[in-house]
Structure formats: C-alpha cells, structure tokens
C-alpha positions in Angstrom: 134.9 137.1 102.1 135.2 140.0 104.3 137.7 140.2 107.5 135.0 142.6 109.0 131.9 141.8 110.7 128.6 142.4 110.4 125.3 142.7 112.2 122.0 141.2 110.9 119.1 142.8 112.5 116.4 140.2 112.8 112.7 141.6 112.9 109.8 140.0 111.9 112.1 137.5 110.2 112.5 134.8 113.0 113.5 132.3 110.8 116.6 130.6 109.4 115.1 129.0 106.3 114.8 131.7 103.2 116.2 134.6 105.3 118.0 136.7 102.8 119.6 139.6 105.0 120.8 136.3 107.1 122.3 134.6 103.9 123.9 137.6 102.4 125.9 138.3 105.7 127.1 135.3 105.4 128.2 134.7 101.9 130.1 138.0 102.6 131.3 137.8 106.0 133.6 135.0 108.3 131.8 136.8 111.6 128.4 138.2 112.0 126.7 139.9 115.0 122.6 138.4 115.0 120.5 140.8 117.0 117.2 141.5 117.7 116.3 145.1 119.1 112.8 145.9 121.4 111.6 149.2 121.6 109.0 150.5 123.9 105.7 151.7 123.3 106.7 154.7 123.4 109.3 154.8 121.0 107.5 152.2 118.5 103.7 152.8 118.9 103.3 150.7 116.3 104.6 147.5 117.7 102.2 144.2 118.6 99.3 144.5 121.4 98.9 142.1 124.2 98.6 139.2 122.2 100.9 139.0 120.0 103.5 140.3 122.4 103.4 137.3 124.2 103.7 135.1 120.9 106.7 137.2 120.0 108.1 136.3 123.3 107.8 132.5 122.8 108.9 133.4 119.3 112.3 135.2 120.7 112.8 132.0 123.1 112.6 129.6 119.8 115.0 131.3 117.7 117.1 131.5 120.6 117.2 127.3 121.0 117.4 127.5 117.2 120.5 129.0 116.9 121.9 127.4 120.2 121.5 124.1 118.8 124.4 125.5 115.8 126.5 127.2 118.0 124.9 130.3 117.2 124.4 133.5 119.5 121.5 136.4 119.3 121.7 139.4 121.0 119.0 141.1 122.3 118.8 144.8 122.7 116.7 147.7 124.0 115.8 150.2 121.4 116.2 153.1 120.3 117.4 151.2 117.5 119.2 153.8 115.7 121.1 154.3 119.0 121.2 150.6 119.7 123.1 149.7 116.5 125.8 153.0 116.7 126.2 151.5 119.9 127.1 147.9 118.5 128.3 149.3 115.1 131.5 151.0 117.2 132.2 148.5 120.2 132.8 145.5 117.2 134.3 147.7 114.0 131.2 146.8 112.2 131.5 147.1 108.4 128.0 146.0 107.0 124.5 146.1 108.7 121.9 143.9 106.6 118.1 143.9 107.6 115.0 142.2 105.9 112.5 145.2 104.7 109.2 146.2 106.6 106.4 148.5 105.3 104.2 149.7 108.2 104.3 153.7 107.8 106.3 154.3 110.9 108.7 151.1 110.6 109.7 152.8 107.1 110.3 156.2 108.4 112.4 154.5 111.0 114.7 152.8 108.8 115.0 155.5 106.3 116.5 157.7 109.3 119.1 154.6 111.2 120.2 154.0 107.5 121.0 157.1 107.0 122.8 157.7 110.4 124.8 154.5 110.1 125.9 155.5 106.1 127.3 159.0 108.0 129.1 156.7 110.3 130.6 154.7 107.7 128.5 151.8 107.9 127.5 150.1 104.8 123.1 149.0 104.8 121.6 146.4 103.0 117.8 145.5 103.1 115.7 143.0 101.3 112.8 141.7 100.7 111.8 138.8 102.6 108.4 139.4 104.4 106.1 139.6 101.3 105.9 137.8 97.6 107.0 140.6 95.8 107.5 144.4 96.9 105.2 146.7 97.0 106.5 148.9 94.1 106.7 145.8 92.1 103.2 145.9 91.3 101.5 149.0 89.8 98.6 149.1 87.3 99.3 150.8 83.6 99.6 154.0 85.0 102.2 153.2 87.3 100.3 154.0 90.2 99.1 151.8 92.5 96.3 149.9 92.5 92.7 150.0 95.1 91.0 147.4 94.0 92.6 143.5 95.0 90.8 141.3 91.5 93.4 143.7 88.9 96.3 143.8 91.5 95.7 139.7 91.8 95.3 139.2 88.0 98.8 141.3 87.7 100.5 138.6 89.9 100.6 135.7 87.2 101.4 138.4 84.5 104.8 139.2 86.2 107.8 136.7 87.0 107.2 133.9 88.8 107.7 134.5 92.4 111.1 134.1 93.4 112.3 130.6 94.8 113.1 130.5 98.5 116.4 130.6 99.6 118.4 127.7 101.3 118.6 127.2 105.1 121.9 128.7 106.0 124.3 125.6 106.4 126.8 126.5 108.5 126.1 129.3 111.9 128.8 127.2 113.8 131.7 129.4 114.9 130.3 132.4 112.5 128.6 134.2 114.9 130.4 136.9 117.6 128.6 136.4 121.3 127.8 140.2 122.5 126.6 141.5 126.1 122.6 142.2 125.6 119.9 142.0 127.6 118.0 139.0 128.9 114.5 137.9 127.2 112.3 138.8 130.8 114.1 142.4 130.1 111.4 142.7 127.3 108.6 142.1 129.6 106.7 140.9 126.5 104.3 138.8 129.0 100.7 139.4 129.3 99.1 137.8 132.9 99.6 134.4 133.8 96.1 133.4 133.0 96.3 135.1 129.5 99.5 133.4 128.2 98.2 130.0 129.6 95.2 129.9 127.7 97.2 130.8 124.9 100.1 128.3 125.2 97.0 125.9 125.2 96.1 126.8 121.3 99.2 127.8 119.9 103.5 126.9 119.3 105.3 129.9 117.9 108.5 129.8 116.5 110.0 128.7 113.0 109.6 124.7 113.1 105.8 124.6 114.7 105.7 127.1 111.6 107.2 123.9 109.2 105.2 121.4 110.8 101.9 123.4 110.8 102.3 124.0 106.7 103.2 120.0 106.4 100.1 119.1 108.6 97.9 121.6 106.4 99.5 120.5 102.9 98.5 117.0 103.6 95.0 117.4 104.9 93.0 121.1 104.1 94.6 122.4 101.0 92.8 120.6 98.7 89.4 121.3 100.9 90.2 124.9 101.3 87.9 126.6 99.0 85.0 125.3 100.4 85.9 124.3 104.1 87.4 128.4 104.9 83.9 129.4 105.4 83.1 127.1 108.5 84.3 128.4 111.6 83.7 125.3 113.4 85.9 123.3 111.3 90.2 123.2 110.8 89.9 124.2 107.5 92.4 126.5 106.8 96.0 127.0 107.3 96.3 128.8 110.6 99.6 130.5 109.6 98.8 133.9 109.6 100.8 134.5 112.9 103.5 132.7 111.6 103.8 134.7 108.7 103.7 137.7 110.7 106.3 136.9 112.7 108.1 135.8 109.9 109.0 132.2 111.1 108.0 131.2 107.8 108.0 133.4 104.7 105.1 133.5 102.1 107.3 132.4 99.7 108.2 129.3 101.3 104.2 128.9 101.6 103.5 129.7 98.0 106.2 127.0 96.9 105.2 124.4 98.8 101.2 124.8 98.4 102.0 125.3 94.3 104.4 122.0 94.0 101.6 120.0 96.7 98.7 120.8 93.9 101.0 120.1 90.8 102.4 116.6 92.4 98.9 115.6 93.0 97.4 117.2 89.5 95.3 119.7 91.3 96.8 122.9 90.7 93.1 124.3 90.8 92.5 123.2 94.0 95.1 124.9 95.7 94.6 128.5 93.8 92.1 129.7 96.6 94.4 129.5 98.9 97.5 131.2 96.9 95.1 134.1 96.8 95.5 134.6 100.1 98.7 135.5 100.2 98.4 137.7 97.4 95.5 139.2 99.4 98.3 139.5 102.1 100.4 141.2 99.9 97.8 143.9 98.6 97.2 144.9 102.4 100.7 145.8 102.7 101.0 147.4 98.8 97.8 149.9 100.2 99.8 150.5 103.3 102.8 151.6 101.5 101.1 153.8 99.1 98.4 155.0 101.5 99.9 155.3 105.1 97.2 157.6 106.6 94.6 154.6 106.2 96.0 153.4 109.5 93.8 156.3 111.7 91.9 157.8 108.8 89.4 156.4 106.0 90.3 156.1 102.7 87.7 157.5 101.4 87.6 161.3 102.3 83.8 161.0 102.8 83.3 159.2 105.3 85.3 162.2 107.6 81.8 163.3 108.1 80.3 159.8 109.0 78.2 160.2 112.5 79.9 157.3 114.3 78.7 157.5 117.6 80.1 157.2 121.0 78.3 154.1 122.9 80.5 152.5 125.4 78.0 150.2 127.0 78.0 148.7 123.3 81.4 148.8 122.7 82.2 147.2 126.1 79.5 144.3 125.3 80.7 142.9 122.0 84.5 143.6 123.5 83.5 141.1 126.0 81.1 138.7 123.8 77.9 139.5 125.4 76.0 141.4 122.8 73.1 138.6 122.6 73.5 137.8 118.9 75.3 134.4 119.5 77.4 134.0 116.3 79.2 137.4 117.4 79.6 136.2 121.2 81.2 132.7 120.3 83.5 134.3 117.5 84.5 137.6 120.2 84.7 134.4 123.0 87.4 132.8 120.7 89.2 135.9 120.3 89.3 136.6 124.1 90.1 132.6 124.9 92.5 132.1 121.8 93.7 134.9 120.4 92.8 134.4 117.0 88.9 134.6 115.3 88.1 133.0 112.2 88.3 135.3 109.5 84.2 134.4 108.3 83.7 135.7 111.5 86.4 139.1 111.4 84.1 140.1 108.8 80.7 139.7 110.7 82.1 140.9 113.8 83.5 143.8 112.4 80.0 144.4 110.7 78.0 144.2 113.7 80.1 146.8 115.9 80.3 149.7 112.4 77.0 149.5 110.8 74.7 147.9 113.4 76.4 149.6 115.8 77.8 152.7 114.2 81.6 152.9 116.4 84.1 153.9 114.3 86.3 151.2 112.5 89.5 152.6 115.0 87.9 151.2 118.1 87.4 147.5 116.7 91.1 147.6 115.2 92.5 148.8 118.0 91.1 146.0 120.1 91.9 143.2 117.3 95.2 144.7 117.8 95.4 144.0 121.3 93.8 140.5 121.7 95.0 139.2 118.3 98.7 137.0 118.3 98.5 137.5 114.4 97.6 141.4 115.0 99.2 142.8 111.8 99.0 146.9 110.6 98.4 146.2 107.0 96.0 143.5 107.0 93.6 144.9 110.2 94.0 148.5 108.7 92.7 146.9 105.1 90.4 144.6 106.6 88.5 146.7 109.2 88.3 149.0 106.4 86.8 147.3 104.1 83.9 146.7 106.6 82.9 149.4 107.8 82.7 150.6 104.0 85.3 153.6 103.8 88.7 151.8 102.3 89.8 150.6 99.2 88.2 148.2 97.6 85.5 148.6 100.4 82.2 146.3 100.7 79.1 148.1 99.2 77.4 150.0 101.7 74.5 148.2 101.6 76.7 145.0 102.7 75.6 144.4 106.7 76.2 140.9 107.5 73.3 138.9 109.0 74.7 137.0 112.1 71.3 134.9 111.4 72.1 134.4 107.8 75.9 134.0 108.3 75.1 131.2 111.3 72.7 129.3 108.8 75.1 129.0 105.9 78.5 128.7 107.7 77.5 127.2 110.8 74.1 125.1 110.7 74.2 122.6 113.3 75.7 125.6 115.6 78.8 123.8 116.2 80.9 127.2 116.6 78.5 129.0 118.8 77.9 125.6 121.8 81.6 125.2 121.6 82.7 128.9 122.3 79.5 130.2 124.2 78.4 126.7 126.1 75.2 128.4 127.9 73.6 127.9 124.6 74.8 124.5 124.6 70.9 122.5 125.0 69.0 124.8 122.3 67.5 123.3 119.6 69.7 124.0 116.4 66.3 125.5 114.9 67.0 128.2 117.1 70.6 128.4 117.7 71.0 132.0 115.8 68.4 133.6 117.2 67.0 132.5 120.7 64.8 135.0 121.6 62.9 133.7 119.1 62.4 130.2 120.4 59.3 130.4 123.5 59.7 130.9 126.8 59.5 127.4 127.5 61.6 126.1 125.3 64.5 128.8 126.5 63.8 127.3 129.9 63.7 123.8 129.2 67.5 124.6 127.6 68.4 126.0 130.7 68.9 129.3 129.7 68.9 131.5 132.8 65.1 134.1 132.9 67.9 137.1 132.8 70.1 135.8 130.1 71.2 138.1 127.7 70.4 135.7 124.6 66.4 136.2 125.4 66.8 139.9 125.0 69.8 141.4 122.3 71.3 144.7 123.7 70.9 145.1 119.8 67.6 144.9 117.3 69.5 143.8 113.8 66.6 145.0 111.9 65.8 148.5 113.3 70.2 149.0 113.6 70.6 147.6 109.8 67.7 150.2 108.5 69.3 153.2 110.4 73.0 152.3 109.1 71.7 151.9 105.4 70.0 155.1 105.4 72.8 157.0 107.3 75.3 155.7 104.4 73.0 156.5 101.6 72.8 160.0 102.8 76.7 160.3 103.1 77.3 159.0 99.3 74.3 161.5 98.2 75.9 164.5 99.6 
C-alpha cells in the first residue's frame, strides 16, 4: 500500500456503495484526499439548471453526513478544476488522482486536458467506469461503429458479458481520509428561491440512502407491474430513480442486480425485463452522445437544418407555464413546474405539442427541461427531445404527433392526472376531461369553469397545427 496520498474526485458519483475510483484509492493508498470541485456557469456551461442544482445541493449535504458518520472528510472546492486539483496535488505531495468517468461532450474534453496537465506534473490518473452499465465503446454493431438505432444496440446487451457485479461498500473510511481547507457548501450557491426548493423538498430526498430505500420500496411493490403500470401518469408505477442515477447516489449496476435477482427469487424474470430496458435505454443516450457530440445544439439528421421552426413566444411562454388549454399538457407542464420531474408518457406528448403542433425548435423545450428538471441529464434530454421532434437517431416517424385527446383516453381515463395537477378542471365530467371546449356552455359553467378560462378556447387547434406540421415534414424529406 502506498505511503503517498491520493485524491478521489467525486462527481456525479455521490455514493459509497459500488464506487470504483473510491475503492481503488483505497486498496492502494493508507491516506486519501475526497473532494468534490463546483465550477461556474461560466466555466462549465454544461452543468445542471435550476432544478437539479438544488437537488445536488441536498445531494452534497448527504454525502457530507455520510462520510461524517465514518470519520470521513470531503472537501469542497471552486473550479477551475484543472487549477483546483494542481492546487491540492502540490500543498499534500499527491501521488495518484482517481475519478469515475463522464461522457457529456464538454466534461470529456475537460478531463482529457486536467489529465494531461496533472501527468506533466507527475501525477499519476486513473478513471473508471462507474456511471453507466457498460462503456460506451463497449458496444459497437459489426462494423465497429456505433450504432443509431436502440432495438440492435439493446439486443447486443445480452450477447456481451454479463454486466459487471457491483462493488462492495468501502469498509473502512475511518482515519483514511486527510481533512483539507475548502469552501463551505452555501459557497456554491446551488439554491434556487425559497419557494422553489420548498415545493421541492416536499416531493423528493436526495442522497445515496433515500436512493437504497427508494429501489427497496420499488422492488417490493411496481417492478413486477411495471410494464403495464409506466404508462399511467396518475399512478406510482415506476421507479422514480432517474435523479438518483444522475447524481450517481446509486449506480445502474446496483439497479440492474437487484431488479435481475428480485425477478429470478420470485420466478419472474420476464416481468422485470421492461424495466432493465430502461437502463439500457439510459445507456444508448449516453453511447449517441459520445459518438455524436454535436446532437446537443444541432439535429442529427442534416436535414432538418432547413426545418422552418418558428419563433412564437406567446406559445412558448404558455405551455412553459401550463396554460396552453389542452389539459393533459397543462397538468403534466404543472408537475414539472410544482415537482421537478414529469412523467416520461407525458415528456413525450409535451415535447410533441411544443415541435410539431407548435413548430419551436427542439432547443427551446430542452433547454427548459434542463432548467426545471432535478433529473435534467445531457444525454437522455438531448436523445429524447430528439427523438420527438423527429430529427435524431432512432427518431419517431414524422407522421408521429401525439394526441393529447388520444394519449388522456388511454393513459389517463378517469382524468386522475389532469384534476390533481390542474384542480380548475377538478368538477368536469370525465366524458369531457380531455377536451372541454367541447362539453356546452352549460355544462362548463355548471363545473365552475370561469366564462374567460383558457380550457373553453385552446391558444392551439390540434387538428389545423397537426395538418400544417405533417405537410411541412413531408416536404422536408421530399427535398
């Protein structure tokens, strides 16, 4: 074991279970330094919005009592990092740095160029893979390039070696970590408004044991129900771990594990498949990231450059704020705004009101799912905003424009979702819960639906906007 210390730089890895960078310092190490490094906006543009800055606040604290509770010590920094780490590298005789690996365009750049620097210094890197099931280079198609379309990149997944087995919760921290001068948590300024992180704190517990109990609470009730209770916003029928995983309180391997050995202890190993799919859909948002960085601010498919999205603030602004009229959009853009998380049956319809009813560009819904959203993530809102508006890989058909009507009546008949999340719609009959300006006046006002209500008259006609958008992108693909 080595007489010289080491940093670990924590990132989205705020977790002690299965941490390997964590593990490997200290299977070679008797002292490590454990840091954590913010950078401001405008040296990492790519970091979290509103949102999910205040979870990775509450994230920060968690890990903090974490490691307190083993005599453990984390040092927080202010970025740059490269300058950051020099800094600590030289003030402790640091031998080894060890890091867990990212793959946002940016994030990658960046730690190409501080490993670099620190190898000139005579510091020794490490990195590993701990955020995803396997790495992105793992899986290419026959070619060896890779692939844009998720049912082959899925089907490749059970070809190659079983995904690796998490690692062990480090079992001894106390007296192995070196306490260092840093900055104080506040010094992040991570906190949206007071009102904001309230109604938050109401919905949600970051940090790495809500994480445990969360997938406990979910392998003992939804797993099983998944494939058919994900589709209905209204009820707790998935996992609610996506901000988790983000954060990485809890890896995907950990999930995978214990979701595969919960289906084969109670002999329903199909049962829990759908859900394992998800994370390898989680991992092919980060694989097209990796290979296809410019899909962050431009479409994967050349074409749709020339696509005549239009400028139309007064629309933008109203399904921003949930008051487009169409009431399946409101109540899902309400729970954004209220919760910081929508239902991902209602991303999608969201996200195809506001491209092809409404023609804005994909870049102004991402951007504000990437500032309202506590699981706002590059690779999966890149992918999945996307996929909607028609231009990315593996992108819905053109001629795919979700009904809000259609979606309501399927995925939420009795209008559960919609009363809970826009309560002036709270007395209509379900008959007309979807569409209200359907219903007669009478009935409207016997509901108690004010005469200037926004739900009598849509700032949007779904037929006229779907006909426009269907020719528009048939005339694109013909060219």
């Amino acid at each position: 074991m080595l007489t010289s210390p080491a940093v670990v730089w924590f990132r989205r890895d705020l977790r002690l279970h299965d941490n390997p960078a964590l593990q490997q310092a200290l299977n070679a190490h008797q002292k490590i330094i454990l840091v954590y490094i913010s950078e401001n906006e405008e040296l990492a543009p790519w970091t979290s919005g509103a949102a999910s800055n205040w979870w990775l606040h509450q994230s920060l604290q968690s890990l903090i009592s974490d490691l307190a509770e083993t005599g453990a010590h984390l040092t927080l920094l202010q970025g740059p990092a490269e300058a950051a780490l020099h800094a600590i590298c030289q003030q402790h005789n640091i031998s080894h740095v060890y890091w867990n690996r990212l793959y946002d365009p940016e994030t990658v750049t960046r730690d190409k160029a501080v490993k670099a620097s620190l190898q000139a210094a005579g510091v020794q890197v490490q990195s590993f893979g701990g955020y995803l099931l396997r790495e992105p280079w793992e899986t290419l198609n026959k070619q060896g390039e890779p692939y844009r379309v998720y049912t082959p990149f899925s089907k490749n997944y059970f070809v190659l070696p079983p995904v690796e087995t998490p690692a062990s919760t480090p079992v001894n921290l106390q007296n192995r970590t070196l306490t260092c001068a840093g900055s104080a948590l506040n010094d992040f300024h991570l906190l949206p408004g007071k009102d904001w992180g309230h109604r938050l704190a109401n919905h949600w517990s970051p940090g790495e044991k809500p994480a445990l109990s969360r997938l406990q609470e979910f392998l003992t009730s939804a797993v099983f129900d998944y494939k058919d209770a994900r589709d209905i916003p209204a009820v707790d029928g998935i996992s609610r771990m996506s901000a988790h995983l983000h954060f990485g309180e809890i890896s995907s391997r950990q999930i995978w594990h214990a979701v595969q050995q919960q289906g084969v202890a109670q002999s329903k190993e199909d049962a829990v498949f759908p859900f394992l799919r998800q994370l390898i859909w989680r991992d092919f948002a980060h694989h097209l990231l990796f290979h296809f960085p410019h899909t962050t601010h431009s479409p994967f498919l050349p074409m749709f450059e020339k696509f005549p999205w239009q400028q139309n603030k007064e629309f933008l602004q109203a399904w921003q704020r949930g008051r487009t009229g169409i009431p399946l959009v409101d109540a899902a853009m309400q729970e954004l705004w209220l919760t910081g998380w929508m239902h991902n049956r209602t991303r999608m319809l969201v996200a195809s009101l506001l491209t092809k009813n409404g023609l804005i560009h994909w870049i102004e819904g991402a951007r504000w799912f990437w500032d309202t959203l506590v699981d706002a993530n590059l690779a999966n809102n890149t992918m999945g905003w996307q996929w909607t508006a028609g231009c990315g890989v593996d992108a819905a058909p053109y001629f795919r424009i979700f009904s809000p009507t259609r979606q309501g009546e399927r995925f939420d008949v009795e209008g559960r979702y919609v009363k809970r999340w826009v309560p002036e719609l709270a007395e209509i009959p379900n008959r007309y819960i979807h569409e209200p300006w359907r219903a007669g006046e009478s009935v409207l006002d016997d509901a108690g639906l004010d005469r200037n209500s926004i739900y009598r008259q849509p700032i949007v006609d779904l037929s006229t906007t779907r006909t426009r958008a269907l020719a528009l992108y048939k005339e694109l693909r013909s060219t």
